[in-house]
RONU-371491 format. One record per residue (C-alpha): residue number from 1; residue in one letter; x, y, z. Coordinates in Angstrom, 3 decimals, padded with zeros to 6 digits, m for minus. Example, Ala and Ser with C-alpha at 12.3 -4.5 7.8 and 13.67 -1.06 7.14 Angstrom:
% residues 2
{nr = 1	rest = A	X = 012.300	Y = m004.500	Z = 007.800}
{nr = 2	rest = S	X = 013.670	Y = m001.060	Z = 007.140}
//
This chain:
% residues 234
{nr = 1	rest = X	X = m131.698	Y = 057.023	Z = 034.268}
{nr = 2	rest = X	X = m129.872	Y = 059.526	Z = 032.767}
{nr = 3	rest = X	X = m129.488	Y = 061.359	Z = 035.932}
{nr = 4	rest = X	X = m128.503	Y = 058.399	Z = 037.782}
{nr = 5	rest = X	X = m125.187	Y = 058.008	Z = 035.653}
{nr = 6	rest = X	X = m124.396	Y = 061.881	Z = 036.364}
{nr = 7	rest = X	X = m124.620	Y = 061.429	Z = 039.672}
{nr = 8	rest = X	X = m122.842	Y = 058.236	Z = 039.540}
{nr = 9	rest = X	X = m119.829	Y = 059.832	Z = 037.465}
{nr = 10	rest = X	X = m119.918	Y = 062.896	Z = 039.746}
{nr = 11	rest = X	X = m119.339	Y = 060.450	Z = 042.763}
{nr = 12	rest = X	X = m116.470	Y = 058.867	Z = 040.747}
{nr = 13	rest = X	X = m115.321	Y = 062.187	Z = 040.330}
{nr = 14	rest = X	X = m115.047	Y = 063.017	Z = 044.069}
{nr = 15	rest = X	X = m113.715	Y = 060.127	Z = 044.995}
{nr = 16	rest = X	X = m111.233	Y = 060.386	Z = 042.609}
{nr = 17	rest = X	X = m109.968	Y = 063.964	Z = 044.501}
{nr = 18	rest = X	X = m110.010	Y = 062.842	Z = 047.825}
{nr = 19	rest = X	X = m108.079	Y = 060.025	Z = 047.245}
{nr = 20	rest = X	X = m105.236	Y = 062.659	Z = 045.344}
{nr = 21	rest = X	X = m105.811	Y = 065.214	Z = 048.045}
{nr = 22	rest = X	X = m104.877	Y = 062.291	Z = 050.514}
{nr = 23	rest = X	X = m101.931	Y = 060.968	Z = 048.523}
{nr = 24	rest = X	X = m100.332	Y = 064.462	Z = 048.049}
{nr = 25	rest = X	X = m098.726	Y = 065.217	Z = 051.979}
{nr = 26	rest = X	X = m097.449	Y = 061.356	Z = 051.412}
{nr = 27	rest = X	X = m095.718	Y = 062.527	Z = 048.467}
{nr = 28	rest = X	X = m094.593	Y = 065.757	Z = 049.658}
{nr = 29	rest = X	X = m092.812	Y = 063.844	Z = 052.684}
{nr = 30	rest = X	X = m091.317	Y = 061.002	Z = 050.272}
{nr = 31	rest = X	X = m089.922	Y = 063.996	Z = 048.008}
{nr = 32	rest = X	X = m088.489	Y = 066.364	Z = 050.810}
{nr = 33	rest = X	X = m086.867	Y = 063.288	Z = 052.864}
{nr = 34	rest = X	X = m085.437	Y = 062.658	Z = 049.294}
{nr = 35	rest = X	X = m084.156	Y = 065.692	Z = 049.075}
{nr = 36	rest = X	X = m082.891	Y = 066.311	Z = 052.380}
{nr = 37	rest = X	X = m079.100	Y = 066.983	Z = 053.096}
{nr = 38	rest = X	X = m076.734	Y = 068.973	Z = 054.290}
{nr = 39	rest = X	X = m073.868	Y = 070.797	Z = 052.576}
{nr = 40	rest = X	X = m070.452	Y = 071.797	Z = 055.131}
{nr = 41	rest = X	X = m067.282	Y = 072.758	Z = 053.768}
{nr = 42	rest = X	X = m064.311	Y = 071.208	Z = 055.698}
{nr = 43	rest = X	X = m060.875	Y = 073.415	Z = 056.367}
{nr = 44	rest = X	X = m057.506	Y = 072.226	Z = 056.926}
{nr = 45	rest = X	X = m054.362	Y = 074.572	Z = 057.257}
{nr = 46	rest = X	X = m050.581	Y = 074.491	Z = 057.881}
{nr = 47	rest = X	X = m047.740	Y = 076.291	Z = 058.296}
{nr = 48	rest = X	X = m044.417	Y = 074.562	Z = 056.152}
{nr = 49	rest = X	X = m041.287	Y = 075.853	Z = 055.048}
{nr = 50	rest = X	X = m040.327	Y = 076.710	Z = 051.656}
{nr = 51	rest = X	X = m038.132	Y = 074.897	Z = 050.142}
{nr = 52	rest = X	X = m036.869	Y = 076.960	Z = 047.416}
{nr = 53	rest = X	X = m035.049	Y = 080.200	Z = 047.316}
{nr = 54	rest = X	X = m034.211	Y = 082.661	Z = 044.169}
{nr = 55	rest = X	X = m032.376	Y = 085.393	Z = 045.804}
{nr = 56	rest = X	X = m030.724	Y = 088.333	Z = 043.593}
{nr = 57	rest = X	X = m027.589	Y = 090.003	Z = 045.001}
{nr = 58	rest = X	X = m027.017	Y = 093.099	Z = 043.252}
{nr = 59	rest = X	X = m024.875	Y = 096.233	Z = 043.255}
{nr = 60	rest = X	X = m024.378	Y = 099.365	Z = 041.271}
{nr = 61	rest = X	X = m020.717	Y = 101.085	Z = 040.663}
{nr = 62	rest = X	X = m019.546	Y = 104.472	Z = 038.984}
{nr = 63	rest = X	X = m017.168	Y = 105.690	Z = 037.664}
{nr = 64	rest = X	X = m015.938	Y = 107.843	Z = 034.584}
{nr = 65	rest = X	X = m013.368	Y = 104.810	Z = 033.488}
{nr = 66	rest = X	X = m015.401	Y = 101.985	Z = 031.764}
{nr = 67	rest = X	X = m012.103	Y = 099.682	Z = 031.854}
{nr = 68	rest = X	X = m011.412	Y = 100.250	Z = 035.199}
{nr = 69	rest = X	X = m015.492	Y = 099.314	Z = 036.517}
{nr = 70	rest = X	X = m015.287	Y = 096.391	Z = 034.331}
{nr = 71	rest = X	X = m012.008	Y = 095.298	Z = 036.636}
{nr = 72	rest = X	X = m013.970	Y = 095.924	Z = 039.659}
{nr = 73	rest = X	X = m017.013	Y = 094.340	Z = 038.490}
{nr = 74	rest = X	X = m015.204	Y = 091.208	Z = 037.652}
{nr = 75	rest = X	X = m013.609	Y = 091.559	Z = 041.168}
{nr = 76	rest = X	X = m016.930	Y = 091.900	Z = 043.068}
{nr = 77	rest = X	X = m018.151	Y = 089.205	Z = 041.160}
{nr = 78	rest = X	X = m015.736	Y = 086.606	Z = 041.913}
{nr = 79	rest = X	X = m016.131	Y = 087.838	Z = 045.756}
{nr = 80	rest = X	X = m019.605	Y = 087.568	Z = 045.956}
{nr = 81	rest = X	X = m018.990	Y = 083.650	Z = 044.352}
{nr = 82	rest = X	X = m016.592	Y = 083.259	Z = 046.994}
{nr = 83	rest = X	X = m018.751	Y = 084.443	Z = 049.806}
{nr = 84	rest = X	X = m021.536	Y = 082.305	Z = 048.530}
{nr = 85	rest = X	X = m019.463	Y = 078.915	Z = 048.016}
{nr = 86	rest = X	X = m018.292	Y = 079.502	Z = 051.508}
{nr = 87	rest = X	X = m021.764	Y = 079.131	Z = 052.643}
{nr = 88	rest = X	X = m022.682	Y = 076.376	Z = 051.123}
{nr = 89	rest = X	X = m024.316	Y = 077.485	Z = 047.721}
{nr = 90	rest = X	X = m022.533	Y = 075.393	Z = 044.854}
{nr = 91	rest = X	X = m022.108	Y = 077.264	Z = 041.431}
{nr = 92	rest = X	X = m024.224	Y = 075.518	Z = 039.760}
{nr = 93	rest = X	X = m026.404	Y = 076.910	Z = 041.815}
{nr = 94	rest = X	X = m025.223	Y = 080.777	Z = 041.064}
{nr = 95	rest = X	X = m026.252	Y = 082.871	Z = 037.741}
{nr = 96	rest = X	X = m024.258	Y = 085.820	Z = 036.881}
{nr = 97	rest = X	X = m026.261	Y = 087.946	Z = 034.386}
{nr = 98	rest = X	X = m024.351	Y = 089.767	Z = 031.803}
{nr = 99	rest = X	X = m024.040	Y = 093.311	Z = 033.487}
{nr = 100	rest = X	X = m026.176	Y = 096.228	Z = 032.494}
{nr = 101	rest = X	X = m024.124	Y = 099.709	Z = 031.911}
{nr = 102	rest = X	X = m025.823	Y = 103.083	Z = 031.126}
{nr = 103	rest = X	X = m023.642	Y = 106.289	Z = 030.361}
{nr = 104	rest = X	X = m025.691	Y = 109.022	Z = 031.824}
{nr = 105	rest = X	X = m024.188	Y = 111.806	Z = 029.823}
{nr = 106	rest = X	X = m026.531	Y = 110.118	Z = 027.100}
{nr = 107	rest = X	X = m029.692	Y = 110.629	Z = 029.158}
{nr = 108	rest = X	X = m031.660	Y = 112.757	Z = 027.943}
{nr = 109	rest = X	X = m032.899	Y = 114.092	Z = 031.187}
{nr = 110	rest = X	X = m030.103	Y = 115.405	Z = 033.696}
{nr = 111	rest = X	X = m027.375	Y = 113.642	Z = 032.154}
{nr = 112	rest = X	X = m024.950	Y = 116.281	Z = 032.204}
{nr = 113	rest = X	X = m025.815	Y = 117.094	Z = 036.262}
{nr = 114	rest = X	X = m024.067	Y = 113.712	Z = 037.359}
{nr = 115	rest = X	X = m020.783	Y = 113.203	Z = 038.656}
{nr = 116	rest = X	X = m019.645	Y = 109.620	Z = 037.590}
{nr = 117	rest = X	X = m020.182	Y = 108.934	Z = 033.364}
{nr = 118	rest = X	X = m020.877	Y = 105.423	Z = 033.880}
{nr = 119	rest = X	X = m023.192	Y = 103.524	Z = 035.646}
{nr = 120	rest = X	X = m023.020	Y = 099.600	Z = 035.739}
{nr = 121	rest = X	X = m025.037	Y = 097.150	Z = 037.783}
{nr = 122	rest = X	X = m024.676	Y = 093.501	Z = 038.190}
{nr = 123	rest = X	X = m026.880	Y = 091.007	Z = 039.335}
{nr = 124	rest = X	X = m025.672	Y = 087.365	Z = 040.640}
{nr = 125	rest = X	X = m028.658	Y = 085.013	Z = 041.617}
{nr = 126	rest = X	X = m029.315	Y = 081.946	Z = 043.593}
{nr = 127	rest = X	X = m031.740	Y = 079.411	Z = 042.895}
{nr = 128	rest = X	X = m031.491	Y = 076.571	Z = 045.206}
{nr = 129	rest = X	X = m033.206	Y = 074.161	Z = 047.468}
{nr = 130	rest = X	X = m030.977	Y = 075.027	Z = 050.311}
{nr = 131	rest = X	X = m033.025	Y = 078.132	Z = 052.120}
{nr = 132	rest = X	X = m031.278	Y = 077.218	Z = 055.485}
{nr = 133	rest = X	X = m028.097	Y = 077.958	Z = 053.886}
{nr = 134	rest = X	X = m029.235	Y = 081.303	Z = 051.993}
{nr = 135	rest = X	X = m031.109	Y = 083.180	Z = 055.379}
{nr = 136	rest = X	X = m027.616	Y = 082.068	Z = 057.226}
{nr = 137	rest = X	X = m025.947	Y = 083.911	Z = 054.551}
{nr = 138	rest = X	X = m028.225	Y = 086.646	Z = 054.541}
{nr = 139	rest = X	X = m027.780	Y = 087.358	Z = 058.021}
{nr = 140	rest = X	X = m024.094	Y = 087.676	Z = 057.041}
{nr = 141	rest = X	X = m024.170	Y = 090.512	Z = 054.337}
{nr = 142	rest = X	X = m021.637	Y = 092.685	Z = 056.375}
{nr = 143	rest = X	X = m018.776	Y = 090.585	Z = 055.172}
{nr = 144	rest = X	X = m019.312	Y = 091.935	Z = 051.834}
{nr = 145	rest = X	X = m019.967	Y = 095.140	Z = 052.915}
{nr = 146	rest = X	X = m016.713	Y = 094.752	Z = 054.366}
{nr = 147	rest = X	X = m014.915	Y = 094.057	Z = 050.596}
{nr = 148	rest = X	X = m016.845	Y = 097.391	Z = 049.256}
{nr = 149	rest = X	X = m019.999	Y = 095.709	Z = 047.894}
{nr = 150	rest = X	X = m023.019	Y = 097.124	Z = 048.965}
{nr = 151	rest = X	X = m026.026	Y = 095.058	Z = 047.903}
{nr = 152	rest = X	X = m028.964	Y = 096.871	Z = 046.798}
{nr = 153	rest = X	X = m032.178	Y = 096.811	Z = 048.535}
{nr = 154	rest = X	X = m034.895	Y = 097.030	Z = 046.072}
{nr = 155	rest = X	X = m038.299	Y = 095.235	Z = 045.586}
{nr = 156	rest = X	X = m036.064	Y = 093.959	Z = 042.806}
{nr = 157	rest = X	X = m033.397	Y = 092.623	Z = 044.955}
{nr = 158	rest = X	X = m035.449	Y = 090.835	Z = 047.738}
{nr = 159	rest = X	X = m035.397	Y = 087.142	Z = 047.699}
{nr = 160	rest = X	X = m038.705	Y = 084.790	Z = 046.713}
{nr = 161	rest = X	X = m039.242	Y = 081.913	Z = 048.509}
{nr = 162	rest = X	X = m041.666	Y = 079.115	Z = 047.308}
{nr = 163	rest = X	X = m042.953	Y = 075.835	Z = 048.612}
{nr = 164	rest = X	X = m043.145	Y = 073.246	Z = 045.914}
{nr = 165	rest = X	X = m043.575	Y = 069.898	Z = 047.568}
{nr = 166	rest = X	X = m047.637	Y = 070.811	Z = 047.779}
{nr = 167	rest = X	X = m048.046	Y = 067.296	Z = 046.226}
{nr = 168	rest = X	X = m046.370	Y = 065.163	Z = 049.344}
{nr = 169	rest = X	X = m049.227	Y = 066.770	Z = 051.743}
{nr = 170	rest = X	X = m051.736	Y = 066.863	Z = 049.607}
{nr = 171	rest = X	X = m053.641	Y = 063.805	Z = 050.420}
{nr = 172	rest = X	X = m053.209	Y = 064.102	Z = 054.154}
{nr = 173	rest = X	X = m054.578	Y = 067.556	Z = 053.813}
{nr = 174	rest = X	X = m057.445	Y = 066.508	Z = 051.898}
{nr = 175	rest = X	X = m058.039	Y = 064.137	Z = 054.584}
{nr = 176	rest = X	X = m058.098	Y = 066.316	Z = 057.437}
{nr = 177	rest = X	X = m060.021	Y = 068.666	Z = 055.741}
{nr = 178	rest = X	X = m062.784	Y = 065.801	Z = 054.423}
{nr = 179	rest = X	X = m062.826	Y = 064.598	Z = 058.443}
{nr = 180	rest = X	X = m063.809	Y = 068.578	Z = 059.551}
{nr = 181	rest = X	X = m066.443	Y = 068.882	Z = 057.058}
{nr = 182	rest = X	X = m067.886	Y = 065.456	Z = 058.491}
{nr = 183	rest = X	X = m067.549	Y = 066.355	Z = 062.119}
{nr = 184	rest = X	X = m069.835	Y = 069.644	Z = 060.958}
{nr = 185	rest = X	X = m072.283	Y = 067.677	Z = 059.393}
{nr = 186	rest = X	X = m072.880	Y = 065.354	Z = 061.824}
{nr = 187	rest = X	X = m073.760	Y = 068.537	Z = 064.395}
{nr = 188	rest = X	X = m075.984	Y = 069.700	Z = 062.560}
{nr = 189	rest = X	X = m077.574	Y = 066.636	Z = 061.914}
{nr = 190	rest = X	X = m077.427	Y = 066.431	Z = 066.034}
{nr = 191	rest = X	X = m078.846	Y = 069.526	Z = 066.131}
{nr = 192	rest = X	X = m081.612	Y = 068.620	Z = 064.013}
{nr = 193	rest = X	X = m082.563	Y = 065.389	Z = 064.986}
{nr = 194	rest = X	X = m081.361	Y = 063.840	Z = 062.092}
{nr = 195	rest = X	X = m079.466	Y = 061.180	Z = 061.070}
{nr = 196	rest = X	X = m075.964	Y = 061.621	Z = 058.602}
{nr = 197	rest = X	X = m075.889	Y = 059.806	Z = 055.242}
{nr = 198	rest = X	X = m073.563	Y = 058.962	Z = 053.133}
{nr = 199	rest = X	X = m071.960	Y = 061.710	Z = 051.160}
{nr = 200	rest = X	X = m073.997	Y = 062.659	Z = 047.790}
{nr = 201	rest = X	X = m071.668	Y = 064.512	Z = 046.145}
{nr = 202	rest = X	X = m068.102	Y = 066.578	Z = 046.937}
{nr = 203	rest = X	X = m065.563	Y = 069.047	Z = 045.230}
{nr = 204	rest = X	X = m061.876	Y = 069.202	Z = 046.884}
{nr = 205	rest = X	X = m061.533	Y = 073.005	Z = 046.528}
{nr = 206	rest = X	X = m058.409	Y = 074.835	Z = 045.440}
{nr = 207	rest = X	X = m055.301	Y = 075.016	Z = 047.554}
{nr = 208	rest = X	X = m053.639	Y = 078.070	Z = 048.393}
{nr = 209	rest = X	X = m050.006	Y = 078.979	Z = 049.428}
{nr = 210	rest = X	X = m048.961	Y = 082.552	Z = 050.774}
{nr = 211	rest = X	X = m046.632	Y = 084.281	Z = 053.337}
{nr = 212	rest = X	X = m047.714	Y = 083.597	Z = 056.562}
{nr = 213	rest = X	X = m046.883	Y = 087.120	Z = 057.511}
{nr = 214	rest = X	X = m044.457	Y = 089.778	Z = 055.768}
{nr = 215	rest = X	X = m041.834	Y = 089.131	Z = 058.211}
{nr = 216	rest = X	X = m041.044	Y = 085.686	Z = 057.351}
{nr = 217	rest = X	X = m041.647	Y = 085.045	Z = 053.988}
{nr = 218	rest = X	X = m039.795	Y = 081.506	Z = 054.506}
{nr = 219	rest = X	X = m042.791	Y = 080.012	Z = 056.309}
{nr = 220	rest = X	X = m045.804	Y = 079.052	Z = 054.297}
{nr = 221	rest = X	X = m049.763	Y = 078.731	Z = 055.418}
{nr = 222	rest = X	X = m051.054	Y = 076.420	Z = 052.837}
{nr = 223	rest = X	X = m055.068	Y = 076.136	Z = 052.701}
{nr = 224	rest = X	X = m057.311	Y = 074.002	Z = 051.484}
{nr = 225	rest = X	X = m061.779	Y = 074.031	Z = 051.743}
{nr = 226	rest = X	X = m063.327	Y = 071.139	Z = 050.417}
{nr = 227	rest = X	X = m067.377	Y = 071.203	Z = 049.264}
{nr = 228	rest = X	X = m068.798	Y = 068.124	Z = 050.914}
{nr = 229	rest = X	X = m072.991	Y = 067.416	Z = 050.658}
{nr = 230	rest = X	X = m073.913	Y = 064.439	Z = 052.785}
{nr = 231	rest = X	X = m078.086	Y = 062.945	Z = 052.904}
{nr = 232	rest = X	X = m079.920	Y = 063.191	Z = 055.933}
{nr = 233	rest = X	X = m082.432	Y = 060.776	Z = 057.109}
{nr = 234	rest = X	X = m084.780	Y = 060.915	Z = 059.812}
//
């Protein structure tokens, strides 16, 4: 008798196995079509203007006379306002910065070895919206080379041009870029034989603005990659 219920309880057991052993590929299948997706990032880029401009116009003169380069100074000032007005920049748009004057016979490293005492530099800057305006003017530098100013040339001196209107294309770049990472997915679901879900989860990604070249430092290529992760069904 007692044998009987081993053998009974042994069946039990075996049953018991091949019914789990059968069940497992069913759950293996329900768990990786679960788990199925895809994850494509979408890319969306364009090339804008900037529409702001700080540009620094500055100049150095010498001279042993301190007086006399403070008269100049004043003069070259008021020309470079001139020349500015007269192309369009308003002064409340121009920032003259109180001038910085070094007496070189004070240096203490080859002071005495130059030929002018005094050394004073000015800087005038722009900050406006109107960058049309200030690469016209640019292009027109002679005329104050023509009134003895000679604008330096320095990393210091070069004009920075931004784009800050990122918010008024943001959306429709988002957009674009969401459609791309969509039209990725849905090849490689082709590919695959699958079918495209809806989208599980997504991150916009970070949006970048830089020169498009060195040469033109007015036009923009701003970036943005969005993260999208869509299901896949069979």
């Amino acid at each position: 008798m007692e044998n009987k219920g081993n053998f009974l309880a042994g069946l039990a057991i075996m049953v018991g196995l091949v019914a789990v052993a059968i069940s497992i590929p069913q759950a293996v299948r329900v768990l990786n079509a679960a788990s199925r997706n895809v994850s494509v990032r979408g890319l969306c880029e364009r090339e804008v203007m900037a529409d702001k401009v700080i540009w620094p116009l500055q100049y150095s003169i010498a001279g042993d006379d301190l007086t006399a380069l403070y008269k100049q100074m004043e003069a070259n000032d008021a020309a470079i306002r001139r020349f500015l007005n007269n192309g369009g920049i308003e002064n409340g748009e121009i920032t003259t910065s109180a001038p910085n004057v070094s007496d070189v016979f004070t240096q203490e490293y080859g002071g005495n070895n130059r030929r002018f005492r005094y050394v004073i530099k000015s800087t005038t800057t722009v900050s406006t919206g109107k960058v049309d305006k200030v690469l016209e003017l640019m292009g027109h530098q002679s005329d104050l080379l023509r009134s003895g100013i000679t604008l330096e040339s320095g990393w210091d001196s070069r004009p920075t041009f931004s784009f800050e209107s990122l918010n008024d294309i943001k959306p429709e770049m988002i957009e674009e870029a969401t459609k791309n990472a969509r039209a990725s997915a849905q090849k490689f679901a082709d590919d695959s034989g699958s079918r495209l879900g809806k989208i599980r989860n997504a991150n916009q990604g970070y949006f970048t603005i830089e020169d498009r070249d060195s040469n033109t430092p007015q036009i923009k290529k701003v970036r943005v990659v969005t993260n999208v992760n869509y299901s896949l069904s069979r």
